[in-house]
N, C-alpha and C positions, 0 to 999 in steps of 0.2 A: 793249523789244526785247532777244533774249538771242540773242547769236551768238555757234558754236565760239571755241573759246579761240584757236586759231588764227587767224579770221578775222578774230576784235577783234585781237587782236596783230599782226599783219600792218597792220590799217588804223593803228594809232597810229604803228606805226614808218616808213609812209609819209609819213605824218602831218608826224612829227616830221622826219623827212630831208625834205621841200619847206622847212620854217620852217629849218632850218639851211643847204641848201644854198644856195636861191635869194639870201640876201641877199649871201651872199658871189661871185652870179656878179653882181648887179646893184653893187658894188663896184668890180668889173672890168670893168663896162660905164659906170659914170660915171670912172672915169682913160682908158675909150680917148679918144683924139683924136675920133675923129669925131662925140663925144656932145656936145660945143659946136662953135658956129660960130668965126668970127674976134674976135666982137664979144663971147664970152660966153653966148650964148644957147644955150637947150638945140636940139640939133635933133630932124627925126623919129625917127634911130634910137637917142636918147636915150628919147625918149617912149615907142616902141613897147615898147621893151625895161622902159621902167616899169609901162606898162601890161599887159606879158607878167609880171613879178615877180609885180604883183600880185597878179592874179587867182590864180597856181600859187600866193601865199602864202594868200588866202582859203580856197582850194578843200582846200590840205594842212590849214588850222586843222579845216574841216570835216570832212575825212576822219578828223584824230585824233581827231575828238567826236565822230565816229559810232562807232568803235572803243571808245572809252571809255564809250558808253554801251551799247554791247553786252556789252561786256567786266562792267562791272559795273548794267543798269538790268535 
């Protein structure tokens, strides 16, 4: 697949800003208070907020390797 130069470089550097940015809000989302209960335990908006990380860090991995292999396949 070979796409402008622009459009690979645009997709990596989204890419790349999901894998840098997301872990450092999911940082800030396991110190708030309301990501454990009383007892320790994770709650939903601990969960949800993992499960929202996640996926935005799959999907950015993805995006930089479709940039990357446009860029150079």
């Amino acid at each position: 697949m070979q796409l402008p130069l622009f459009a690979a470089l645009l997709l990596i550097i989204a890419g790349v800003w999901s894998l840098v940015v997301w872990p450092q809000f999911l940082r800030r989302v396991m110190k708030d208070p309301r990501a454990r209960d009383a007892d320790g335990k994770a709650t939903k908006f601990l969960t949800v907020h993992v499960v929202l990380v996640s996926i935005s860090m799959v999907l950015g991995a993805a995006t930089a390797v479709i940039g990357v292999v446009g860029l150079f396949g």
